[in-house]
C-alpha positions as CSV (number, residue, x, y, z in Angstrom):
1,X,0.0,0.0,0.0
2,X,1.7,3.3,-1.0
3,X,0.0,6.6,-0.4
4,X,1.2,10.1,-1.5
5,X,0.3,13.9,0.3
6,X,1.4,17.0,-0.7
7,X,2.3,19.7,2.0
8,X,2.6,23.8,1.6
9,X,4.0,25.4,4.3
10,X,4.3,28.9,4.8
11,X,7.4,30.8,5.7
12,X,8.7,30.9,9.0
13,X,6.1,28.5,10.2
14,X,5.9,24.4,11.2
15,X,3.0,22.2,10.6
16,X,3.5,19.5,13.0
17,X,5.0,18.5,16.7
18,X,7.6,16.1,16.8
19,X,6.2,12.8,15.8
20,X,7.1,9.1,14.3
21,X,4.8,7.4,11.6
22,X,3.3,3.8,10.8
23,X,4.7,4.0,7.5
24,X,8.0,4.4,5.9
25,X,8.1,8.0,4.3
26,X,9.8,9.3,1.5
27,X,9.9,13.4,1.6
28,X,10.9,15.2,-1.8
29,X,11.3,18.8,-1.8
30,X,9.0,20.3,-4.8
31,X,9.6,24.1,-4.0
32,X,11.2,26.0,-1.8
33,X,13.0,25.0,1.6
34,X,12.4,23.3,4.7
35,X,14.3,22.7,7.7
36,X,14.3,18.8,9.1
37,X,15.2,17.2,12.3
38,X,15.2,13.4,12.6
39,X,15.7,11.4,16.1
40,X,16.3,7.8,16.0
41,X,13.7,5.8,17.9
42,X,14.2,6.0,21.8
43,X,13.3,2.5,22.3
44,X,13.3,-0.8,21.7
45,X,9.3,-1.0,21.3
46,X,9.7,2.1,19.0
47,X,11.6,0.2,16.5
48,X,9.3,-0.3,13.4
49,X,5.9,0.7,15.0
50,X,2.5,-0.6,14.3
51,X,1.4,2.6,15.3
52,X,1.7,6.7,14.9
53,X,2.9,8.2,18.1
54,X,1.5,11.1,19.9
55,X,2.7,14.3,19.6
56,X,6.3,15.1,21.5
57,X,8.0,17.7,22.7
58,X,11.4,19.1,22.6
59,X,11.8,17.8,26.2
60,X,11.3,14.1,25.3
61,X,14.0,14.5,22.6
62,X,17.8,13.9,22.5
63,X,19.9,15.0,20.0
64,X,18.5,14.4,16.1
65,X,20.9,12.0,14.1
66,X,20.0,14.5,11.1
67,X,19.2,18.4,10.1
68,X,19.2,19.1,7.2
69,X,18.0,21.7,4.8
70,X,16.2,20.1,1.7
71,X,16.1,22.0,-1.5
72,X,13.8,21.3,-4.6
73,X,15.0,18.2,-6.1
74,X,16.0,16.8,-2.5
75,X,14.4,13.7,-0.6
76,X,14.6,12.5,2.3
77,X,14.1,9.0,4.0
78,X,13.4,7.7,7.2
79,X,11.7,4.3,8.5
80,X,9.1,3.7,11.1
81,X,9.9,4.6,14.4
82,X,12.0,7.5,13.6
83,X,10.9,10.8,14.8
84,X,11.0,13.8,13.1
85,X,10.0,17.2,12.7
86,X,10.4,20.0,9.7
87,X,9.9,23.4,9.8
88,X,10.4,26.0,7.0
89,X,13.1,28.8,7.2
90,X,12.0,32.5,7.4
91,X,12.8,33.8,3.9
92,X,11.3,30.6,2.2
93,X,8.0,28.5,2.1
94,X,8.1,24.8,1.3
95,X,6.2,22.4,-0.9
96,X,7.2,18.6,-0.6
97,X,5.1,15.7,-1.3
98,X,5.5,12.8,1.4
99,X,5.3,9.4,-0.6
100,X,4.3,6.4,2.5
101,X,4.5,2.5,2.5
102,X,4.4,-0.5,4.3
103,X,1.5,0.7,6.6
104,X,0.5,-2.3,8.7
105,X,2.4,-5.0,6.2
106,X,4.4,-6.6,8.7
107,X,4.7,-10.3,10.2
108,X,2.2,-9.7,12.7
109,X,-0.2,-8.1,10.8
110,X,0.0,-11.8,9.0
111,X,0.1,-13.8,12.2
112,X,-3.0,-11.5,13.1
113,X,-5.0,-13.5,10.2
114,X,-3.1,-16.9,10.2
115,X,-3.4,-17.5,14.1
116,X,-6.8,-17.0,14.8
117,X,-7.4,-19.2,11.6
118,X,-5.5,-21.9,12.7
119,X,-6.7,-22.4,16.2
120,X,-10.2,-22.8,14.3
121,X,-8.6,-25.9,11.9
122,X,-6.9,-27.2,15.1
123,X,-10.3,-27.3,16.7
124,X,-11.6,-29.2,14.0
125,X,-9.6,-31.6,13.5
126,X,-7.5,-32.0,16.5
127,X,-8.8,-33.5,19.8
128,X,-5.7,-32.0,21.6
129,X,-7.2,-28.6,21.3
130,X,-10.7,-29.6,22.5
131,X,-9.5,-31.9,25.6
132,X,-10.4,-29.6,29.1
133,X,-8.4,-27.6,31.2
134,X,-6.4,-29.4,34.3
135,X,-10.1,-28.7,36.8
136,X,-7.1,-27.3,39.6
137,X,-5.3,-25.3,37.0
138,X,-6.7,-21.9,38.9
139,X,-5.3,-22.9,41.9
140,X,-1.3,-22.9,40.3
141,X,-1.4,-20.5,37.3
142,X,-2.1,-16.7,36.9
143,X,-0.2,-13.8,37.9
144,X,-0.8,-14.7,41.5
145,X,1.1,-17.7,41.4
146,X,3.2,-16.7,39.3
147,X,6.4,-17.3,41.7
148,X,4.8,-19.9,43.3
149,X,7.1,-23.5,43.5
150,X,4.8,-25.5,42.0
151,X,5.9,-28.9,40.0
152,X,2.7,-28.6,38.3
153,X,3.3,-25.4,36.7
154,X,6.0,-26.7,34.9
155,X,3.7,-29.3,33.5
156,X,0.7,-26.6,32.2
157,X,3.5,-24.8,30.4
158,X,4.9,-27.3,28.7
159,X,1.5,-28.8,27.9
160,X,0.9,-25.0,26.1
161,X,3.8,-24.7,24.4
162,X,3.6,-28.2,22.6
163,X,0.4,-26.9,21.8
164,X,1.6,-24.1,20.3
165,X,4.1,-25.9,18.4
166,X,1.4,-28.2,16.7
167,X,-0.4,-25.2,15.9
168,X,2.0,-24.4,12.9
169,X,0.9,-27.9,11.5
170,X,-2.4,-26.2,10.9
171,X,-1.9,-22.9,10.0
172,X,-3.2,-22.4,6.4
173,X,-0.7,-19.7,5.9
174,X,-2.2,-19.0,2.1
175,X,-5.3,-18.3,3.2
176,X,-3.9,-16.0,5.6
177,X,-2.1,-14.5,2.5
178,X,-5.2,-14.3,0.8
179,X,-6.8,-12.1,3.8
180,X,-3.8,-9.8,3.7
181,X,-4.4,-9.6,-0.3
182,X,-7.9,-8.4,-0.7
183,X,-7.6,-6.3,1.6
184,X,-5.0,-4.7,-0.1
185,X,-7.5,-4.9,-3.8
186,X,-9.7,-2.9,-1.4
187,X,-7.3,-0.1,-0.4
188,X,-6.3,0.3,-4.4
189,X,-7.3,2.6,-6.7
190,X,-8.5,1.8,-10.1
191,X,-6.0,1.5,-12.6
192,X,-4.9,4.4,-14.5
193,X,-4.8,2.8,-18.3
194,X,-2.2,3.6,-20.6
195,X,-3.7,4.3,-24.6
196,X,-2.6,1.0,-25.6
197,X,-4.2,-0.7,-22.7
198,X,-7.7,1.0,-23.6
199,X,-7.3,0.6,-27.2
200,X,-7.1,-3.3,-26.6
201,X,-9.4,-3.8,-23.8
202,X,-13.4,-3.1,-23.1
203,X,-12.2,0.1,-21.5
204,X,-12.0,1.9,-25.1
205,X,-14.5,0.0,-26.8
206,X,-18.5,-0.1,-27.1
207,X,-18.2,-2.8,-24.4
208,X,-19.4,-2.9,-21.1
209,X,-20.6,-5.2,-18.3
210,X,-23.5,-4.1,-16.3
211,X,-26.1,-5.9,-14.2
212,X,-24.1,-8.9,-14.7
213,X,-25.1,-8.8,-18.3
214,X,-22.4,-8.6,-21.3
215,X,-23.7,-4.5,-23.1
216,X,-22.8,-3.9,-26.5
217,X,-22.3,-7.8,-27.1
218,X,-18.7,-8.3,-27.9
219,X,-18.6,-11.4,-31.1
220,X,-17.8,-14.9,-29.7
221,X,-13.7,-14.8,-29.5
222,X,-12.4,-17.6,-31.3
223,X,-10.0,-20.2,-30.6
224,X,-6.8,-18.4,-31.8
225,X,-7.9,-15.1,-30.4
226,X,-4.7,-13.6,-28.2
227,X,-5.7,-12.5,-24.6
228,X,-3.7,-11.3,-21.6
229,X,-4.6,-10.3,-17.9
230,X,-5.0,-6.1,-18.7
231,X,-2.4,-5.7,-15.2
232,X,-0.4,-7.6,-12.9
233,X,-1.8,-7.4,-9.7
234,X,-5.5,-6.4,-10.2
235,X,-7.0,-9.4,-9.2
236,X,-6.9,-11.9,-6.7
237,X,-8.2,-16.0,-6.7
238,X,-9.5,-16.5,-3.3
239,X,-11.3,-19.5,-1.8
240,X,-14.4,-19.1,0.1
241,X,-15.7,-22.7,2.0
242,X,-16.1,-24.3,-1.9
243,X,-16.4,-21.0,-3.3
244,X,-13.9,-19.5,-5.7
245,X,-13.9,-15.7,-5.5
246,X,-12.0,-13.7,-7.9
247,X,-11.4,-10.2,-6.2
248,X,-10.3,-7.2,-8.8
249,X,-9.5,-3.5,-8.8
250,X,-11.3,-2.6,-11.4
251,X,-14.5,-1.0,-10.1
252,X,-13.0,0.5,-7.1
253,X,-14.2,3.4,-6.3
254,X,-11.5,6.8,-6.3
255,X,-13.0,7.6,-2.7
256,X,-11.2,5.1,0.0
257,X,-13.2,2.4,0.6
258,X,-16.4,4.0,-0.6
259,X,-17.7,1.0,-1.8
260,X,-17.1,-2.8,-0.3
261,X,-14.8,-5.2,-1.9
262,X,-15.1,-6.1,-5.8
263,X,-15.4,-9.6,-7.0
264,X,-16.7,-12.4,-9.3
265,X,-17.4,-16.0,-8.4
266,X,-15.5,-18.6,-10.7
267,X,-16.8,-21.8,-11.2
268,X,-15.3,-24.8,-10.1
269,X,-14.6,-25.8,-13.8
270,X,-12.9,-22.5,-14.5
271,X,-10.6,-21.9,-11.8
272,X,-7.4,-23.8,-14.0
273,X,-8.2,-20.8,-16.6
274,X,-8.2,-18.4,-14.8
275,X,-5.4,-19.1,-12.7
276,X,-3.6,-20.0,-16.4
277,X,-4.3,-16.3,-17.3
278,X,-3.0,-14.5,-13.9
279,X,0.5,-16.8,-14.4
280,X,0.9,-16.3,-18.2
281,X,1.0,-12.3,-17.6
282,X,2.5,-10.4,-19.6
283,X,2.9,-13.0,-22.3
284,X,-0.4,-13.3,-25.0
285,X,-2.0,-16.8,-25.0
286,X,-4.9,-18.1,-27.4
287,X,-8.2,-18.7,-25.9
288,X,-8.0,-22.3,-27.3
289,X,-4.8,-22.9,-24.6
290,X,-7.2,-22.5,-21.8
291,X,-7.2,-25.6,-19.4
292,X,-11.0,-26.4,-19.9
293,X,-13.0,-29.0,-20.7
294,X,-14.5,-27.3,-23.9
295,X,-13.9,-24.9,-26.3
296,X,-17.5,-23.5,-25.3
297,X,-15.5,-23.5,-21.5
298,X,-13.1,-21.6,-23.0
299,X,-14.3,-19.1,-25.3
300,X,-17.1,-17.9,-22.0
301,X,-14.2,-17.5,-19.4
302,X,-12.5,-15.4,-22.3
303,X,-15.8,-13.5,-23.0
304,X,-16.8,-13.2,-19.2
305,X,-13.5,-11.8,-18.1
306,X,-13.1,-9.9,-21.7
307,X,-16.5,-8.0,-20.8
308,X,-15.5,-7.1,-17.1
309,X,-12.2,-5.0,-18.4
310,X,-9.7,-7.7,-16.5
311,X,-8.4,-8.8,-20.2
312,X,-7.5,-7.2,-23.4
313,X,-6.4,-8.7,-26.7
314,X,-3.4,-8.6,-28.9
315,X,-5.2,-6.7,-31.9
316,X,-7.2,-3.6,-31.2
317,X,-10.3,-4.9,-29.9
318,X,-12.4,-3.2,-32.1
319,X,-11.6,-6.2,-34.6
320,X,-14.2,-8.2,-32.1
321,X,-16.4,-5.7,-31.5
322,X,-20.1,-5.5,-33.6
């Protein structure tokens, strides 16, 4: 996830207190000057935050491990966790545009998914998990007892921690993946095409899908008809229970999260072709490669996908188009 603000600062003035981000921020100087102050993070548990900090002030600060003075052209850099403060000079505003990433795209942000979804598979399909609690185990454990010279202590925590250990035996760490993916389809804007791309795809042509209904009938695509996925990384496969989900970008709305997540169910018979299609991108394949049973099979994944803007062909579409 990358986002992007721009900041004008007048003269002689500051915009923020000292602060650290979630994200790792990329400052470049479009106009003007401003003064910056960095402080590396004051603690162990500031290192790479999950979270924004409150405002500071110059009292909780040691010295900075940078100040500087960007100029247009200039950019700075600093990770998570690292404070920081600009201010702009007297003679000079400042405009600088502060690019952000890797906002909560860390290992636990992924355990966050995958553990919770494991313990429910261990619960299935794993008596261990389900067997009861010692019926004295109140009497040794907790923070009360925690000094407490107990033989049987020793025993509940090993009994957790093998626990714990066969947990990573179920832990459908795709899935988790998955979560971590459409979510991030969500957060995305809607691809900006390139001439070409629109020139080749639904999005410049008398084609359209609406009410789940192909408008402006595009002609059935042959067998030697050329297709390719429009974008790497505008859709997702996803399973659902049996379900097949195919999660895309396309429709997003340009307001965050305006709208809830976009996607298509696959059928089961399809799921080969359309997984074919996301691994053959960039590279043009003909509709009559597509691992189905029947060229009928193959021709309406084409169409379908075609029709929804997640495909364009290798001739100007409006060769297709009636």
């Amino acid at each position: 996830m990358v986002g992007a603000n721009t900041y004008l600062t007048p003269a002689g003035t500051q915009g923020f207190a000292p602060h650290y981000d979630d994200i790792d921020a990329f400052v470049v100087q479009l106009e003007g000057k401003k003064h910056w102050r960095v402080y590396g993070p004051r603690q162990n548990s500031e290192r790479l935050p999950q979270f924004s900090s409150v405002n500071f002030s110059d009292d909780d600060l040691g010295e900075p491990i940078l100040e500087t003075v960007l100029e247009a052209g200039d950019l700075l850099y600093f990770p998570r966790g690292f404070i920081h403060q600009g201010d702009c000079l007297p003679d000079a505003h400042s405009l600088h545009i502060t690019v952000s990433s890797y906002q909560r795209n860390c290992w636990v942000d992924l355990l966050g998914k995958l553990l919770p979804a494991a313990l429910q598979v261990a619960a299935e399909e794993d008596v261990e998990f389900r067997k009861g609690l010692p019926v004295d185990y109140l009497e040794y454990m907790g923070v009360q007892n925690a000094d407490v010279d107990d033989p049987r202590r020793g025993i509940f925590l090993r009994k957790v921690h093998s626990l714990m250990t066969k947990l990573t035996e179920y832990a459908p760490v795709d899935g988790a993946v998955d979560q971590k993916a459409k979510e991030f389809l969500h957060d995305c804007l809607p691809p900006a095409l390139t001439p070409a791309e629109k020139a080749h795809s639904v999005h410049g042509a008398p084609v359209r899908w609406e009410d789940g209904q192909v408008r402006d009938n595009v002609d059935l695509l042959d067998k030697a008809t050329r297709i390719s996925l429009l974008r790497s990384g505008i859709v997702r496969l996803c399973s659902k229970g049996e379900v097949c989900l195919l999660y895309h970008t396309m429709d997003n709305s340009r307001i965050y999260h305006k709208e809830e997540p976009k996607y298509m169910e696959i059928a089961q018979e399809h799921v080969d072709a359309v997984e074919y299609l996301i691994h053959s991108y960039p590279k043009y394949v003909t509709v009559g490669s597509l691992p189905c049973e029947t060229v009928d099979d193959k021709i309406a994944v084409a169409t379908v996908m075609l029709a929804m803007g997640l495909l364009m062909t290798k001739k100007n579409l409006d060769k297709y188009c009636s």
